[in-house]
C-alpha positions in Angstrom: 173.1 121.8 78.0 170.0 119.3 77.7 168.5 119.3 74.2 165.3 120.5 75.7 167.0 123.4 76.5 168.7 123.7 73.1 165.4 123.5 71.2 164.5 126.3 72.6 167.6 128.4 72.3 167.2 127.6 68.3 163.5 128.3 68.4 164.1 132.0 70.3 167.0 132.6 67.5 164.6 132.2 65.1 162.1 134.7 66.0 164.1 138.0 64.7 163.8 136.5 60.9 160.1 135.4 61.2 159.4 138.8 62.5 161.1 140.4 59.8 159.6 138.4 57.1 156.1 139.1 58.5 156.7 142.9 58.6 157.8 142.4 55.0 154.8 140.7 53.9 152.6 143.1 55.7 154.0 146.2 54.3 154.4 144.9 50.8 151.0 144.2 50.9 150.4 147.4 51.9 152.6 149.0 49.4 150.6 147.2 46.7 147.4 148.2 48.2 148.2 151.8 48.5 150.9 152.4 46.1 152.1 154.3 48.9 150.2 157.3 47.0 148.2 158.6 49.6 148.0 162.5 50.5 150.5 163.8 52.3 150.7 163.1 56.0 152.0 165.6 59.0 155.3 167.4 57.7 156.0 165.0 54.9 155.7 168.3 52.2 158.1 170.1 53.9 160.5 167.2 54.8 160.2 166.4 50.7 160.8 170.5 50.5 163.9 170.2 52.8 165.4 167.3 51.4 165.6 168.6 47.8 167.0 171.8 48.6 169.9 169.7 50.8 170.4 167.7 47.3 170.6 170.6 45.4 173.0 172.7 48.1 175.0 170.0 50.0 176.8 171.5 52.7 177.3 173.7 56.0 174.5 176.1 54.7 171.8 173.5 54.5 172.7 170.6 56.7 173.6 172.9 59.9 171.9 176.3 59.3 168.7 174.8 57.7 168.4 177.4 54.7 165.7 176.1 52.7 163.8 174.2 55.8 160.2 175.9 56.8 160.4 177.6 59.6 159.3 175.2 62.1 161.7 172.8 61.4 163.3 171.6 64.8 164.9 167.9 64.4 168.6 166.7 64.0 170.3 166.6 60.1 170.4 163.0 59.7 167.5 162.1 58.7 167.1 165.0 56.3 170.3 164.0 54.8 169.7 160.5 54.5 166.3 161.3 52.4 168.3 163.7 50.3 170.8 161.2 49.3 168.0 158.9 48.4 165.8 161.4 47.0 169.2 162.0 44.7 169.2 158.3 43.6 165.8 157.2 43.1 163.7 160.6 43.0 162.1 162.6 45.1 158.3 161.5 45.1 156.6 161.1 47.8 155.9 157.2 47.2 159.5 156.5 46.9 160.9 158.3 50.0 158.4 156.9 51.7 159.9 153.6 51.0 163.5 154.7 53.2 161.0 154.8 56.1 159.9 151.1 55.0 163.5 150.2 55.5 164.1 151.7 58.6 160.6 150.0 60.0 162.3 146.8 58.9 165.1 147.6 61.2 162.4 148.6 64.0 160.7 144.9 64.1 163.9 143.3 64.1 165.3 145.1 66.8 162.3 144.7 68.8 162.1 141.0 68.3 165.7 140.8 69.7 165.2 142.9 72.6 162.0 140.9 73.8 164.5 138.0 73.1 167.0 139.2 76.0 163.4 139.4 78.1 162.4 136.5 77.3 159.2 136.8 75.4 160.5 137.4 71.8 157.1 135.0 70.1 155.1 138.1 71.1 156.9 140.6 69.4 155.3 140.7 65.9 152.2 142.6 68.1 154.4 145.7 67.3 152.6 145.9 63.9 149.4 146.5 65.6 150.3 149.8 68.2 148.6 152.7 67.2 150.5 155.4 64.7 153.1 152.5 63.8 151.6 151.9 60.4 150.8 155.2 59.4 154.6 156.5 60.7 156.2 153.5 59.3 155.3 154.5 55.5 155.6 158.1 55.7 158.3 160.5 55.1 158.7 161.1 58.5 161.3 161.0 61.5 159.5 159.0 64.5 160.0 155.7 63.1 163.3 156.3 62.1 164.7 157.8 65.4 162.6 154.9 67.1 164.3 151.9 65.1 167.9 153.1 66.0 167.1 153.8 69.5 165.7 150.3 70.1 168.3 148.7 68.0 170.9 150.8 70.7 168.9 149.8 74.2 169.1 146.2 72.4 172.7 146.7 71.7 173.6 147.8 75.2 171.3 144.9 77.4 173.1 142.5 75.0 176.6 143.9 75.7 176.0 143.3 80.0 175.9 139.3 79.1 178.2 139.0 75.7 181.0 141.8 76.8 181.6 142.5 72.9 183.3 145.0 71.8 180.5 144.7 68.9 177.3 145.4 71.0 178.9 148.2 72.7 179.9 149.9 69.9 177.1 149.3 67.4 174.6 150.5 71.1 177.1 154.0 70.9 176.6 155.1 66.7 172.7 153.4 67.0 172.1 156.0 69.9 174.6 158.5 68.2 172.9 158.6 65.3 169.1 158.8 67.0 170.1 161.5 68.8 171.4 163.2 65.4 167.5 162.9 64.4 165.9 163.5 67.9 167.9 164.5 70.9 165.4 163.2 72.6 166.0 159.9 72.3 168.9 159.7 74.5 166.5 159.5 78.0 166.9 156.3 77.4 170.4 155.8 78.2 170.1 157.9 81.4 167.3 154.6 82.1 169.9 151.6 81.5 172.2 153.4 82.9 170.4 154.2 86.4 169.0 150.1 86.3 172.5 149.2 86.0 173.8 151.7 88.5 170.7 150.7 91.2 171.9 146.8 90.7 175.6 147.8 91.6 176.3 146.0 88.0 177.4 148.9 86.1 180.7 148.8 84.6 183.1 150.8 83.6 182.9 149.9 79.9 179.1 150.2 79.8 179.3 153.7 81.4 181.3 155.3 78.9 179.7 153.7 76.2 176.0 155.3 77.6 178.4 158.6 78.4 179.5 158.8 74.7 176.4 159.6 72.4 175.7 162.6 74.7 179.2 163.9 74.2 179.5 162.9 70.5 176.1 165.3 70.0 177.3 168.1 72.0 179.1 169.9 69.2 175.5 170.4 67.5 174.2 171.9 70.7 176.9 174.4 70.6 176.5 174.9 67.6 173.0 175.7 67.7 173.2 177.3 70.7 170.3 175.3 72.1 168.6 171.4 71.1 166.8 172.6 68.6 167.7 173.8 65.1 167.1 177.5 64.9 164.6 177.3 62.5 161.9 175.8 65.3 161.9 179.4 66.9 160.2 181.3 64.1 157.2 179.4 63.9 153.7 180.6 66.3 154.6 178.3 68.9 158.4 177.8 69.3 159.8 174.5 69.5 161.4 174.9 72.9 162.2 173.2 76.5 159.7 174.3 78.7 157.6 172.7 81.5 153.9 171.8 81.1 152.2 168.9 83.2 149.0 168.5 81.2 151.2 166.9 79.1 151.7 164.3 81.6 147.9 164.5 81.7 147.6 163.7 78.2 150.4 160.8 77.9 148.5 158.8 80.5 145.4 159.2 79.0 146.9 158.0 75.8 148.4 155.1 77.7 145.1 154.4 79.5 143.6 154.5 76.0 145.5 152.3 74.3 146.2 149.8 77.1 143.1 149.6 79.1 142.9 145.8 77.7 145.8 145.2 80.5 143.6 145.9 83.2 141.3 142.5 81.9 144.4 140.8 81.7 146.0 141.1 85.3 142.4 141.5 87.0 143.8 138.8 89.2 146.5 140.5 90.2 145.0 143.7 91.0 143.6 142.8 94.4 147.2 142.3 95.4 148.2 145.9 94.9 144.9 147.7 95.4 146.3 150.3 97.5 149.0 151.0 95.2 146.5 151.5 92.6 144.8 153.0 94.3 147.0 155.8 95.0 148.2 156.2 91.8 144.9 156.8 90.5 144.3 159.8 93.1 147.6 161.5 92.3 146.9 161.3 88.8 143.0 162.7 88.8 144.9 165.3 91.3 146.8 166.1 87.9 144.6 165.9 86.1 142.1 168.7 87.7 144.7 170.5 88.2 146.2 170.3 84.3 143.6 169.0 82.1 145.0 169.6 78.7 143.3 172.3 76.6 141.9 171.7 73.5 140.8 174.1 70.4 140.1 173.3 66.7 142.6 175.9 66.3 145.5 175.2 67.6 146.5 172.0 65.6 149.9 171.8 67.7 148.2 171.0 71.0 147.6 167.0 71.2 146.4 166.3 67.4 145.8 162.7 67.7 142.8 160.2 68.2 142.0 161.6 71.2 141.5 165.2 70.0 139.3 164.4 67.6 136.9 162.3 69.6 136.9 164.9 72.2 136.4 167.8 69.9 133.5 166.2 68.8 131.8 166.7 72.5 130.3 169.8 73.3 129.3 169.1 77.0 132.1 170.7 79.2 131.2 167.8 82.3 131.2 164.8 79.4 134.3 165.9 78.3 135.9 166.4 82.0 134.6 163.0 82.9 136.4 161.5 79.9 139.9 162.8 80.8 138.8 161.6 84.4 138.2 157.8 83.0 141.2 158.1 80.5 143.9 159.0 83.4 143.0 157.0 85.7 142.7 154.6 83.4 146.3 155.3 82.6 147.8 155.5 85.5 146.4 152.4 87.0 148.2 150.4 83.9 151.1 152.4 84.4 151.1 151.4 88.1 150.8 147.7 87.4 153.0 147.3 84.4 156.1 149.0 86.3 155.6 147.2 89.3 154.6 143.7 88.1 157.4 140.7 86.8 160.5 140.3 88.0 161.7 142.5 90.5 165.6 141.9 90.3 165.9 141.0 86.8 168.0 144.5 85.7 166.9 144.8 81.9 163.5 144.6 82.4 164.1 147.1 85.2 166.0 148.9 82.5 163.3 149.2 80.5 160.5 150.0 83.3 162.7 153.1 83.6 162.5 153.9 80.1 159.0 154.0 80.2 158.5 156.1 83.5 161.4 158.7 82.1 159.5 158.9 78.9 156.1 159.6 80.5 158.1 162.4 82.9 159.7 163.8 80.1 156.7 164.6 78.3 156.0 167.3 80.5 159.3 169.4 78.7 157.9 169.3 75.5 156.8 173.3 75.8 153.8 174.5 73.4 154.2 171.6 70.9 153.0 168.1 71.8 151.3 165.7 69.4 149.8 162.2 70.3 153.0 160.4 67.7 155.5 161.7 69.8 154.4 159.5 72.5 155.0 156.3 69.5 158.0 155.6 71.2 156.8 155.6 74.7 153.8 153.3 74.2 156.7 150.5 72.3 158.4 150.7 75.8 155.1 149.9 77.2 154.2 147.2 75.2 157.6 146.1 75.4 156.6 145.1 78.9 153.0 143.7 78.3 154.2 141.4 75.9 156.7 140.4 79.2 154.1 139.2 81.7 150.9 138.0 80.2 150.1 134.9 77.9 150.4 135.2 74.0 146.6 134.6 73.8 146.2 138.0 75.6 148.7 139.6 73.5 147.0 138.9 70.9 144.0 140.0 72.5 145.4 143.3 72.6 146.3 143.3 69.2 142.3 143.3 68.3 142.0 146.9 70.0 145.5 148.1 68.6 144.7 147.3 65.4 141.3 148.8 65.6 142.5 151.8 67.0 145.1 151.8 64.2 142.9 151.1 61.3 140.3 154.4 62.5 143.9 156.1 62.6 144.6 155.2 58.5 141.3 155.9 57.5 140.6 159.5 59.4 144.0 160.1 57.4 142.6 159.2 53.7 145.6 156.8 53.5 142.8 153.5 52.9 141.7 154.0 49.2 
């Protein structure tokens, strides 16, 4: 091994703490700005609700038939239980549970630096701050961040297990996506992904099959349970939480994408001549969807796509202006779709691995049944940015980071959490 080649094997192995320390400085500051005592956000009340009344009544009644959870309440225990315990030790204000999704955020950027380490491009990594809905998620009492942290810190776990063969990786990657699923079910797509880049590369082994095989089976006994994915609470409210298929959700995730990554489009416009036919055609099929399922909005219905693009869209009267919009925004989205699963390395298996995350999380979308909110797509979009901070230069990343972050700060202050 040269010493050139060295260097840069230190410098790489440095990136997870200098990612973690910046997260901690931003959020402190943060913390300090905000006290963290900013109204409630989403279902924080009744998370705060649920988590007291598991404190109070520990047991089968509470953390597997939800008595004392409103009834919309739809996710996995875990997390419930973890805010209980914590609520038990430090109180149960809303500024200090909030904190327990701090620490779980902390977890996030550090196992998102590692995993753009095994791709190569860990110096980028820190841009993760800057995606829309990370901030706002990442300091309330709230599950997305949570279930996002362990599911990266498992597709990590697994990509690092195909080069180390530990023991280590393979079982921290089975409890990480164990215990995700045990907050969102989900979240384990994205083992069906790694598992289907692995299988395609004829590189799959026996080991690393059982270990993606094993979370499914070790959440099976909630299913049954349950009789279903979804805690029986999420069928009493107006519109039950519940599998069921709906493309205009599809619509609305690549709109979201085209929103918040149109900035790719300046940064391969190179490239794009290169693949203008396949652009080309995934632009038609998608403004096919989207005439065919353009999402439906009303200022009633606050479970159908509340998000940034809601309440721009709300605000425009003009049936046509509106259309056009959706037009712009899928096509938009589907052209960066296009080029970011098609572009880089074609035979490298983890960043096909992760290309597949990204297209099974868009698909799935369309399951989601009446309830689908622009956060749930939080942990689509990381995927995607996982691989835009891949391919282009750090100066465009951080290019990117401009519109993130402005998309982000409108986010905090339409939600009263700036004072």
């Amino acid at each position: 091994m040269n010493l050139s080649h060295l260097l840069r094997r230190i410098a790489r192995s440095r990136t997870a703490p200098k990612t973690l320390l910046f997260a901690f400085s931003i959020f402190a500051v943060f913390a300090i700005w905000t006290r963290l005592n900013f109204p409630p956000q989403y279902d924080e009340i009744a998370h705060q609700a649920f988590a007291q009344e598991i404190a109070k009544h520990p047991g089968w009644s509470t953390l597997i038939d939800y008595e004392g959870a409103r009834d919309y309440e739809a996710k996995g225990p875990l997390f419930f239980a973890l805010l209980a315990a914590y609520g038990h030790w430090f109180g149960f204000a809303l500024p200090i549970l909030r904190t327990l999704t701090i620490v779980f955020t902390l977890l996030l950027t550090v196992s998102f630096a590692k995993l753009a380490e095994q791709l190569g491009h860990a110096a980028s990594a820190i841009s993760l701050i800057c995606l829309p809905y990370f901030v706002i998620l990442s300091t309330t009492a709230m599950t997305d961040v949570p279930c996002l942290a362990l599911t990266v810190l498992a597709v990590y776990a697994f990509l690092a297990y195909t080069d180390s063969k530990s023991l280590f990786h393979l079982v921290v990657g089975v409890l990480a996506s164990t215990a995700a699923s045990y907050i969102r079910i989900d979240s384990l797509y994205v083992l069906v992904a790694i598992g289907a880049a692995f299988a395609v590369q004829n590189c799959l082994t026996r080991q690393l099959a059982i270990g993606l095989i094993a979370p499914f089976l070790l959440r099976a006994p909630l299913v049954f349970i349950w009789g279903g994915l979804a805690a029986p609470t999420a069928h009493g409210r107006p519109n039950p939480v519940a599998l069921g298929l709906d493309l205009s959700h599809v619509v609305f995730s690549l709109s979201v994408i085209g929103l918040y990554f149109w900035p790719f489009a300046l940064v391969l416009r190179g490239d794009w001549r290169r693949s203008w036919f396949g652009v080309a055609v995934a632009v038609l099929i998608a403004v096919v969807l989207c005439v065919s399922w353009m999402p439906k909005l009303s200022a009633e219905n606050v479970d159908n796509y509340a998000g940034t693009i809601r309440t721009v869209l709300l605000r425009v009267s003009e049936t046509g202006i509106r259309g056009t919009i959706w037009l712009v925004l899928v096509a938009t989205g589907a052209a960066v779709c296009f080029r970011l699963l098609t572009c880089g390395p074609q035979h490298n298996t983890k960043v096909l691995a992760v290309k597949l995350i990204c297209l099974l999380g868009l698909i799935m979308q369309a399951l989601r049944g009446r309830v689908m909110y622009e956060r749930y797509l939080l942990e689509v979009s990381a995927s995607f940015l996982l691989l835009f901070i891949t391919f282009p230069k750090s100066r465009e990343v951080w290019l990117w980071c401009g519109w993130g972050g402005l998309l982000q700060m409108a986010q905090l202050f339409r939600n009263n959490v700036l004072p």
